[in-house]
C-alpha positions as CSV (number, residue, x, y, z in Angstrom):
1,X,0.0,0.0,0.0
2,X,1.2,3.6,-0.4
3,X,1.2,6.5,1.1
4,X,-1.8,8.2,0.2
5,X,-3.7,11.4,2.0
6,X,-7.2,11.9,0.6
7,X,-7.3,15.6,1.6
8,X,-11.2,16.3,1.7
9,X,-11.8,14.0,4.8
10,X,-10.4,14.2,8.8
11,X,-8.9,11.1,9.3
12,X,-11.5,7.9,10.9
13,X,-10.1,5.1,12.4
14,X,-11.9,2.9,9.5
15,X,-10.0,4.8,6.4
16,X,-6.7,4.9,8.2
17,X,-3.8,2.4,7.0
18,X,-0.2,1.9,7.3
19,X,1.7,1.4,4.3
20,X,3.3,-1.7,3.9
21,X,6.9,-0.5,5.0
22,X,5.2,0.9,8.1
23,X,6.4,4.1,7.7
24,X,3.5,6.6,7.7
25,X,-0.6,6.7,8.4
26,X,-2.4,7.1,4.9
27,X,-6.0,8.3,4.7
28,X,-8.0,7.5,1.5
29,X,-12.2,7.6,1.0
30,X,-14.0,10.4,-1.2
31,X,-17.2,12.1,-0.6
32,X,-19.6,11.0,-3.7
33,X,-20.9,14.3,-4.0
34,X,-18.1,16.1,-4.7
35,X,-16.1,16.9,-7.9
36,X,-12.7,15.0,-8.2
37,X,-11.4,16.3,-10.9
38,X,-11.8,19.6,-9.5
39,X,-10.3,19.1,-6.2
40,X,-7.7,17.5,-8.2
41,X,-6.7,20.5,-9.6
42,X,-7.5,22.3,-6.4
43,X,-4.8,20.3,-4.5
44,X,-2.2,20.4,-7.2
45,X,-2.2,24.2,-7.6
46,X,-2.2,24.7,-3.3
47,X,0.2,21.6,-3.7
48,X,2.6,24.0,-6.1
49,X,2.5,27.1,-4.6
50,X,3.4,25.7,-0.9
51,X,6.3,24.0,-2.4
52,X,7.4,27.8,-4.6
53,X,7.7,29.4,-1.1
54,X,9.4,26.8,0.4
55,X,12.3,26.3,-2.4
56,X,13.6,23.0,-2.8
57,X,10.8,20.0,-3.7
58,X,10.4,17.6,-5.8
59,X,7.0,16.6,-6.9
60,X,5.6,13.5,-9.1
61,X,2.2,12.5,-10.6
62,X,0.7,8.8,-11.5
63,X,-1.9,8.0,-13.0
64,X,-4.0,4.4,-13.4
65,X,-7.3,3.3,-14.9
66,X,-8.9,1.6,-11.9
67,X,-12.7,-0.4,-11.3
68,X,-15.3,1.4,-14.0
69,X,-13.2,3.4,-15.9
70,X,-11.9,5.7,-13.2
71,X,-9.1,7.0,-13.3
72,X,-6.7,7.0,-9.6
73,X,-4.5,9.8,-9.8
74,X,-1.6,10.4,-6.7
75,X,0.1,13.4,-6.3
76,X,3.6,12.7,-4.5
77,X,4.9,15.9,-2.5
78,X,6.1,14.3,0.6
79,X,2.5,13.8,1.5
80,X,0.7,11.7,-1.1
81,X,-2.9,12.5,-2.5
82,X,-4.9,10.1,-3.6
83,X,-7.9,10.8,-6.4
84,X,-10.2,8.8,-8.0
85,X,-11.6,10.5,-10.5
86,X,-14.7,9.1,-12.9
87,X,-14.6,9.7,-16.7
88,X,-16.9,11.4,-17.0
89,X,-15.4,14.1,-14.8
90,X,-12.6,14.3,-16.8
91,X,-12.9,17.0,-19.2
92,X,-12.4,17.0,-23.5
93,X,-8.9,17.5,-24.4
94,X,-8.5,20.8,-26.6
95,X,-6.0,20.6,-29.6
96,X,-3.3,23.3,-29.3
């Protein structure tokens, strides 16, 4: 398991896991009614502008197609987010 924060929801004792190297306490779950795509792009922009001010950082992004064609996204910033995001959320790409 990895390290995952899903960053809409206080941590529950029933969401709460330890990864498998027993390092730190993940959180995942999502609130249905809510937009993941959007919060996505929510948590990557506050996710970018914390690590500006601080300096140094290194930041990655994966991507999978999960159970009915969502897609689980985890941003990796020292804290990991975890998103799953239906397609239908996910907007038309735009030729440039």
């Amino acid at each position: 398991m990895k390290n995952l924060e899903q960053h809409t929801m206080k941590p529950s004792r029933k969401n709460r896991m330890i990864d498998t190297k027993g390092r730190k306490q993940i959180e995942i779950g999502s609130t249905p009614s809510d937009n993941q795509f959007e919060q996505l792009m929510d948590k990557l922009r506050q996710v970018v502008i914390a690590l500006l001010h601080h300096g140094f950082f290194d930041v990655g992004m994966e991507c999978e197609i999960v159970k009915s064609n969502r897609r689980e996204v985890i941003i990796d910033a020292g804290k990991k987010y975890k998103f799953n995001i239906p397609f239908d959320e996910v907007p038309e790409m735009k030729e440039t």
